[in-house]
C-alpha positions as a Markdown table, in Angstrom:
| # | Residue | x | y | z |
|---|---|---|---|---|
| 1 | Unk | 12.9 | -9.0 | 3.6 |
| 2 | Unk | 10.9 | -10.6 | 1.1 |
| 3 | Unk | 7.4 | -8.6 | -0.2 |
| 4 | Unk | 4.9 | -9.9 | -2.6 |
| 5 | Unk | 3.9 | -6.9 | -4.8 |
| 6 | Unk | 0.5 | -5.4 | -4.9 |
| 7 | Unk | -0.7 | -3.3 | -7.8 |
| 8 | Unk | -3.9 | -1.8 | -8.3 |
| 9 | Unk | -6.0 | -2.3 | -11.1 |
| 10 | Unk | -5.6 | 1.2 | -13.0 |
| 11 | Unk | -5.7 | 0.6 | -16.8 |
| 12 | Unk | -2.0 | 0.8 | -17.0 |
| 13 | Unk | -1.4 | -1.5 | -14.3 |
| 14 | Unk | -4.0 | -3.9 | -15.2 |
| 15 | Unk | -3.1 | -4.2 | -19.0 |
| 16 | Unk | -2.8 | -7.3 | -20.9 |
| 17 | Unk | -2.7 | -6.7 | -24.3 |
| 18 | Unk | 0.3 | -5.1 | -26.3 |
| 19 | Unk | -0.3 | -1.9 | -27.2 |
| 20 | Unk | 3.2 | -0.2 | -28.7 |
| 21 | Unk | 2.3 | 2.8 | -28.7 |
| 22 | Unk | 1.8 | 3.4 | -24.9 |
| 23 | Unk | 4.3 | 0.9 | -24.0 |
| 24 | Unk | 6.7 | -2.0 | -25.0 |
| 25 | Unk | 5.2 | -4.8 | -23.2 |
| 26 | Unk | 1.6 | -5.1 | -21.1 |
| 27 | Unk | 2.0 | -4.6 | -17.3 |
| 28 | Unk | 0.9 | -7.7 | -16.2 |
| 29 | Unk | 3.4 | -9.3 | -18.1 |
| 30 | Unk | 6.3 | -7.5 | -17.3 |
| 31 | Unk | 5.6 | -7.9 | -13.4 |
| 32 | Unk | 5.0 | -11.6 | -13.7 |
| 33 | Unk | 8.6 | -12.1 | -15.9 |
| 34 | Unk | 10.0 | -9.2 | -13.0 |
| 35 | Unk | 8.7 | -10.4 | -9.7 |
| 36 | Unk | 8.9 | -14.1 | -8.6 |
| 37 | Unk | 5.7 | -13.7 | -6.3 |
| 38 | Unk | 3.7 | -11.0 | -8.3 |
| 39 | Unk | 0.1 | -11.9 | -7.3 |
| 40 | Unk | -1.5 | -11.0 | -10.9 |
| 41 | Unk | -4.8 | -8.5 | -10.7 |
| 42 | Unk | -7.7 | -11.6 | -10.9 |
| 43 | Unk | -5.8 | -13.1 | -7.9 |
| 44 | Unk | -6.0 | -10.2 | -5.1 |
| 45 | Unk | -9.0 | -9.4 | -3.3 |
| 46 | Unk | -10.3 | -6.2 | -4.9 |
| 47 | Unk | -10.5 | -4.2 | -1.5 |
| 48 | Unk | -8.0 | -5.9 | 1.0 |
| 49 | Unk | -7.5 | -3.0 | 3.7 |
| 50 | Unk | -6.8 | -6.0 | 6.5 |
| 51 | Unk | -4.0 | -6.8 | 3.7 |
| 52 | Unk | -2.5 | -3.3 | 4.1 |
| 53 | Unk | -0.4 | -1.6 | 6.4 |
| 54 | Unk | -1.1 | 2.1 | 6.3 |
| 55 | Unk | -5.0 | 0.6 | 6.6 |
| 56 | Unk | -5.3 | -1.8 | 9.7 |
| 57 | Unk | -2.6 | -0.3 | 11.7 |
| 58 | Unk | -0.7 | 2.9 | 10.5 |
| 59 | Unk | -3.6 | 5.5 | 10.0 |
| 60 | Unk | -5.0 | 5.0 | 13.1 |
| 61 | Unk | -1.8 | 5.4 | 15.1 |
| 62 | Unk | -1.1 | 8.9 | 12.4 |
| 63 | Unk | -4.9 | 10.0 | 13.5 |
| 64 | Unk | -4.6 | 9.3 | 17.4 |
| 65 | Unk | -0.8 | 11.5 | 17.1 |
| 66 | Unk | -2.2 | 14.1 | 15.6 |
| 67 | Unk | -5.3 | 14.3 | 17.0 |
| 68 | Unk | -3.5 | 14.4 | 20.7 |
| 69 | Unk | -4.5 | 18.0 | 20.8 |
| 70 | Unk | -7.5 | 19.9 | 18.9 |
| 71 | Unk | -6.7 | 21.9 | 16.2 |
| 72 | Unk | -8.9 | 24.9 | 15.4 |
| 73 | Unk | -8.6 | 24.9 | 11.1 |
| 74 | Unk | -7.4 | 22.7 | 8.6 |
| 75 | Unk | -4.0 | 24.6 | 8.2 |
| 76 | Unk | -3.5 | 23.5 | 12.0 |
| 77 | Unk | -4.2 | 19.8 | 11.1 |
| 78 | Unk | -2.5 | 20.0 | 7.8 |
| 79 | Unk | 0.8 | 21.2 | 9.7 |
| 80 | Unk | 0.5 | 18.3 | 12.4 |
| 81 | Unk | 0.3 | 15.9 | 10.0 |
| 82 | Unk | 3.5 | 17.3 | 8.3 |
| 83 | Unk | 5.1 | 17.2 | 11.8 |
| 84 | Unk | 4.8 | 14.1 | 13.1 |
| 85 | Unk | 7.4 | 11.5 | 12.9 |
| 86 | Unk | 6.1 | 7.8 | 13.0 |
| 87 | Unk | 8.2 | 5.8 | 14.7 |
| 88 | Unk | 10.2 | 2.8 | 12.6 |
| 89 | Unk | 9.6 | 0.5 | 14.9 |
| 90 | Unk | 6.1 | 0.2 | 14.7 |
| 91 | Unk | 6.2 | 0.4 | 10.7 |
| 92 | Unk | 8.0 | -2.4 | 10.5 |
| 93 | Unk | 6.2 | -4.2 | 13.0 |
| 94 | Unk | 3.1 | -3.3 | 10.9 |
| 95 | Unk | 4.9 | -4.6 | 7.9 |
| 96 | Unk | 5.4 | -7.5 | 9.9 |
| 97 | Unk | 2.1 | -8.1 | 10.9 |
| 98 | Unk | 1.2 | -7.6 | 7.1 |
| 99 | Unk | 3.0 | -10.2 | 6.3 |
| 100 | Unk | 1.3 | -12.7 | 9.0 |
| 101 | Unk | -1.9 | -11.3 | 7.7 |
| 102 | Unk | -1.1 | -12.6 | 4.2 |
| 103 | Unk | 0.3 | -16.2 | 5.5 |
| 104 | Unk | -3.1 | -16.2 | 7.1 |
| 105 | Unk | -5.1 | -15.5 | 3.8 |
């Protein structure tokens, strides 16, 4: 499987400019001479949920799961959440969908 990397733009991720004393070589630079397809920080769309997984399909399967049955604290939720198993299947064909999602873009 072949994935395009996506970075946020933290300080440290979105560096451009050597600075040796927090690290050898700016971020951006290294990920563009690292990954063949790294889409640089001016290039992604600053909030892209329908270009994530865990945001246009993965959450809301985790919510429905856990939310099967009512919980009566935060302990009980916090517990379920630990719990439940996602099934690989649908990850991957979230991943894959991801994937389509980006062709589309």
């Amino acid at each position: 499987m072949h994935l395009p990397l996506e970075q946020d733009s933290a300080p440290l991720h979105a560096s451009i400019k050597e600075n040796p004393t927090k690290f050898k070589i700016p971020m951006q630079k290294w990920l563009d001479e690292h990954f063949p397809d790294f889409i640089k920080k001016d290039e992604w769309p600053a909030v892209s949920p329908d270009l994530n997984p865990l945001d246009y399909s993965i959450w809301s399967i985790l919510e429905a799961q856990v939310n099967a049955e009512a919980h009566d604290s935060v302990d009980s939720l916090k517990q379920a959440i630990m719990e439940e198993n996602l099934n690989q299947d649908m990850i991957n064909r979230a991943v894959d969908d991801g994937m389509r999602r980006l062709d589309a873009n």
